[in-house]
C-alpha positions as CSV (number, residue, x, y, z in Angstrom):
1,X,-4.7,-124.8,6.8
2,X,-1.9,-124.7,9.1
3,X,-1.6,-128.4,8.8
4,X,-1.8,-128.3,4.8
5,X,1.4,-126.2,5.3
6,X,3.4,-127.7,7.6
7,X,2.3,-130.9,7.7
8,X,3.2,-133.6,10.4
9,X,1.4,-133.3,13.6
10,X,1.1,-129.2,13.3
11,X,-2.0,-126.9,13.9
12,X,-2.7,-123.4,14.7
13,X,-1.2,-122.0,17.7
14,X,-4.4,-119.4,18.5
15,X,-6.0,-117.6,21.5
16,X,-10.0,-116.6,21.0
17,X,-12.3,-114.4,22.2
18,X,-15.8,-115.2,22.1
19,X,-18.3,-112.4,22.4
20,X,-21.6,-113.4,24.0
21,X,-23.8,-112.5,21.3
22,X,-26.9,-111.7,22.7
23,X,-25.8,-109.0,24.9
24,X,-23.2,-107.7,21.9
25,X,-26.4,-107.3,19.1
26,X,-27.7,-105.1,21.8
27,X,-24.9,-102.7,21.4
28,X,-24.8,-103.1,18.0
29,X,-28.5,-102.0,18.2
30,X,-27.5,-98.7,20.2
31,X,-24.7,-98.2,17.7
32,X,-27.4,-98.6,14.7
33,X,-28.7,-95.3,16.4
34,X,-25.6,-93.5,17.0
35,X,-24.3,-95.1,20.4
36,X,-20.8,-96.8,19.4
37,X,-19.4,-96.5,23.4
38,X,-20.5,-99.7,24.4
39,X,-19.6,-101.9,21.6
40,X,-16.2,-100.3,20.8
41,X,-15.4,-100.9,24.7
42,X,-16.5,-104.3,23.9
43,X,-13.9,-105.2,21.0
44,X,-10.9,-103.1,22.6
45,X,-11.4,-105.1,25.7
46,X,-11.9,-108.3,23.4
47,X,-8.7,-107.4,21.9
48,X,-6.6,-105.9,24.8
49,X,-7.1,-109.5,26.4
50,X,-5.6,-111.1,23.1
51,X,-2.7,-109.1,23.1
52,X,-2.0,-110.0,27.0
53,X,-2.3,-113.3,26.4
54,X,0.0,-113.1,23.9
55,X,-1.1,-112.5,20.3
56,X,0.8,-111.6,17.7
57,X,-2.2,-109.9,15.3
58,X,-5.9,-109.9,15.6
59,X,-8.4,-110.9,13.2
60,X,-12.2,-109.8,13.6
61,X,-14.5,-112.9,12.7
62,X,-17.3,-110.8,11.4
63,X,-17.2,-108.6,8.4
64,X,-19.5,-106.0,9.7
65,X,-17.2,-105.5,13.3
66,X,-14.3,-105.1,11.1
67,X,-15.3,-101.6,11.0
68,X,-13.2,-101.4,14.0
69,X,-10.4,-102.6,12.6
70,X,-8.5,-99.8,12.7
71,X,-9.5,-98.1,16.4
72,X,-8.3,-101.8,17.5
73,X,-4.6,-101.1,15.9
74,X,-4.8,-97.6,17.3
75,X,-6.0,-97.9,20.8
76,X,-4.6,-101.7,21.3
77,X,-1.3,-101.5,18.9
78,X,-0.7,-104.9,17.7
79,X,-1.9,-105.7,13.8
80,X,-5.8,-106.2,12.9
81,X,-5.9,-108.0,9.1
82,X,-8.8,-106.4,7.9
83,X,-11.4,-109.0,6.2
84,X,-11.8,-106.6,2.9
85,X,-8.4,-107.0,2.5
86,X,-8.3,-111.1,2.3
87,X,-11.3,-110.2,-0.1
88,X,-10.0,-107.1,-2.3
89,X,-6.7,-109.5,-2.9
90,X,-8.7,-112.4,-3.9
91,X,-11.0,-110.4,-6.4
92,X,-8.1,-108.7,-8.1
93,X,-6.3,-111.6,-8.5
94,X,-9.3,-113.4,-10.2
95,X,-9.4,-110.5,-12.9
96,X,-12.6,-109.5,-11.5
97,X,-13.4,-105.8,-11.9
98,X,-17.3,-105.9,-10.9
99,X,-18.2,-107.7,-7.7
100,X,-21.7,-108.2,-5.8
101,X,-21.2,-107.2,-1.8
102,X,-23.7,-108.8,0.4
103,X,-23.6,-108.7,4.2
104,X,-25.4,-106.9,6.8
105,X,-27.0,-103.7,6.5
106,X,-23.9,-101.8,7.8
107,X,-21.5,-103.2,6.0
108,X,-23.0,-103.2,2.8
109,X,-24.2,-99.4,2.9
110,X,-21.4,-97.9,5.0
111,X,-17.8,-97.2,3.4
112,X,-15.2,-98.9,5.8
113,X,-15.7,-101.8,3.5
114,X,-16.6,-100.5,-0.1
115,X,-14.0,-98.2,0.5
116,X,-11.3,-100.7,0.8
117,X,-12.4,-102.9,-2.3
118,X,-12.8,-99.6,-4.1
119,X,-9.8,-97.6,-3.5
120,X,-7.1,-99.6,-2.5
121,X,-7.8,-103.1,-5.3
122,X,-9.7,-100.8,-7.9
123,X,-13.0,-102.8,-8.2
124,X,-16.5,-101.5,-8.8
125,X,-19.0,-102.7,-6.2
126,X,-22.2,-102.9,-6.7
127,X,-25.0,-104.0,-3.5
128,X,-28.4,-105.4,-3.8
129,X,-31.4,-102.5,-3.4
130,X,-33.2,-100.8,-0.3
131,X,-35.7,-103.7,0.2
132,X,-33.3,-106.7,-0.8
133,X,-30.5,-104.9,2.2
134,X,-33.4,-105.4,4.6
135,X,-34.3,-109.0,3.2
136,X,-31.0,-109.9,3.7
137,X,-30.1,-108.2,7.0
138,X,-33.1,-109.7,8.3
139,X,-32.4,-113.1,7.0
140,X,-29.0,-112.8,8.8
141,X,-30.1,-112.2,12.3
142,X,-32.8,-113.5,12.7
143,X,-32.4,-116.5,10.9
144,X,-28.9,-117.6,10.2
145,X,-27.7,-116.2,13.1
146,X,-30.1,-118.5,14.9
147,X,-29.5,-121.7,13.5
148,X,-32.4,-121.8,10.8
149,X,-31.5,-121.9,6.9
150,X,-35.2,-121.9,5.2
151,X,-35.0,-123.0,1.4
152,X,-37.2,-120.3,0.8
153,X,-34.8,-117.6,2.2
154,X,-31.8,-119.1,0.1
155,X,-34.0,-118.6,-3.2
156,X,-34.2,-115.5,-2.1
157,X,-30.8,-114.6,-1.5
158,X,-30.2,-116.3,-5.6
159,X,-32.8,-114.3,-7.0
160,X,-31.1,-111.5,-5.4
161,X,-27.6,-112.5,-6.8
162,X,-29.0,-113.9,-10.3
163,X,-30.6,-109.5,-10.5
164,X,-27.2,-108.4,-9.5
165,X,-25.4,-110.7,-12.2
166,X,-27.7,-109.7,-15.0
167,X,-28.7,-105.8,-14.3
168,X,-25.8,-104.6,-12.7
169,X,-23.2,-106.6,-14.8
170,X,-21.9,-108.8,-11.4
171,X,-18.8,-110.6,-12.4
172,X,-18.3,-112.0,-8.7
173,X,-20.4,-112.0,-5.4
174,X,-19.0,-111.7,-2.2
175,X,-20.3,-113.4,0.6
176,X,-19.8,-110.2,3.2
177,X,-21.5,-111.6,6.1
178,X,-19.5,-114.7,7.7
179,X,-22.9,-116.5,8.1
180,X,-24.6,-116.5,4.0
181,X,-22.0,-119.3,3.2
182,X,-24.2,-121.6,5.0
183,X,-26.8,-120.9,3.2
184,X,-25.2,-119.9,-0.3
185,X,-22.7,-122.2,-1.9
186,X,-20.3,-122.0,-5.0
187,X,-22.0,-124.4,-6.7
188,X,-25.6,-122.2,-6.4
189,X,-24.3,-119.6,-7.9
190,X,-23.2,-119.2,-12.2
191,X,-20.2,-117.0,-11.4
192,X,-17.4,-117.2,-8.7
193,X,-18.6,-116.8,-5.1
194,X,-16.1,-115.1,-2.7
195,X,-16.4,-117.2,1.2
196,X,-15.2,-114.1,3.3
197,X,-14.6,-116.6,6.1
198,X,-12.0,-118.6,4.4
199,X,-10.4,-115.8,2.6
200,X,-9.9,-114.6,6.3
201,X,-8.7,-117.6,7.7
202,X,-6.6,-117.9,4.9
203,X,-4.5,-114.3,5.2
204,X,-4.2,-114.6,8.7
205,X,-2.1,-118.3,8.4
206,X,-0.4,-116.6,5.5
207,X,0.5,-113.8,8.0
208,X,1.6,-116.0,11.0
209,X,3.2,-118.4,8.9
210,X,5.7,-115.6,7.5
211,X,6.0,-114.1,10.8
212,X,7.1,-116.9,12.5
């Protein structure tokens, strides 16, 4: 994207930090029960080492740990571009006033999210049921997160989407988990289909770009 910009020779100047996942679901397994210590010491830490090495802003790869968006700007004080954000802006500006969250559990139940798209871009957000959440966070973690993408979960995941278009008047889904785009692309779905991930990377080169 960077590149599509400037063009020449140009790229992203960036610095990452990878979390080792399987120790990091662990805490996010504690934090399911009420333990958020050991993964919030995680992504402060995560992001305190960004900012030493010399970033500018952070952006949280995952839509769910974007929940702690706003401890990181607090406790770390350089910018967090918050995921719901890239997504609100892109909804709005589609003329979208409905729009289909999917994701993990906890960021399709809990409000850091909803809230966001909600309150600050004034859209109506609507999430699959009880048993379809579960299908779905399921599906992500033990299967997506893995490196498997069975046909039979992705017809799932439409059914899911084709209910949510047709009962709860959908005018937009919203791929909430940076993983579904793997398995669910614009082309399987009848109305527009928002790719969290790109939206993301997309805001944050907008960001760097005019801070430059």
């Amino acid at each position: 994207m960077v590149n599509r910009e400037l063009g020449g020779l140009h790229s992203a100047r960036l610095l990452m930090n990878s979390i080792e996942f399987g120790e990091f679901s662990e805490q996010e397994r504690l934090a399911e029960k009420g333990d958020w210590v050991p993964l919030r010491k995680t992504m402060i830490e995560a992001a305190e080492s960004l900012k030493k090495g010399g970033a500018d802003f952070i952006i949280i790869a995952s839509n769910t740990m974007n929940s702690t968006a706003g401890l990181i700007e607090e406790k770390v004080g350089i910018p967090v571009l918050h995921i719901a954000d890239a997504t609100g802006k892109k909804v709005k500006e589609a003329g979208i006033k409905t729009v289909a969250l999917l994701g993990t559990t906890f960021t399709m139940e809990q409000p850091f999210y909803r809230d966001i798209l909600q309150k600050k871009y004034g859209l109506k957000v609507v999430i699959p049921d009880k048993p379809e959440r579960e299908f779905i966070n399921k599906v992500i973690f033990d299967e997506l997160c893995a490196g498997k993408f069975p046909d039979k979960s992705k017809q799932e995941f439409l059914r899911i989407i084709d209910r949510l278009i047709k009962e709860d008047s959908a005018e937009g889904i919203i791929l909430g988990c940076t993983e579904i785009p793997l398995l669910v692309k614009q082309e399987d779905v009848p109305v527009p289909v928002f790719n969290t991930t790109v939206l993301h990377c997309e805001a944050a080169v907008k960001y760097a770009l005019s801070h430059n």
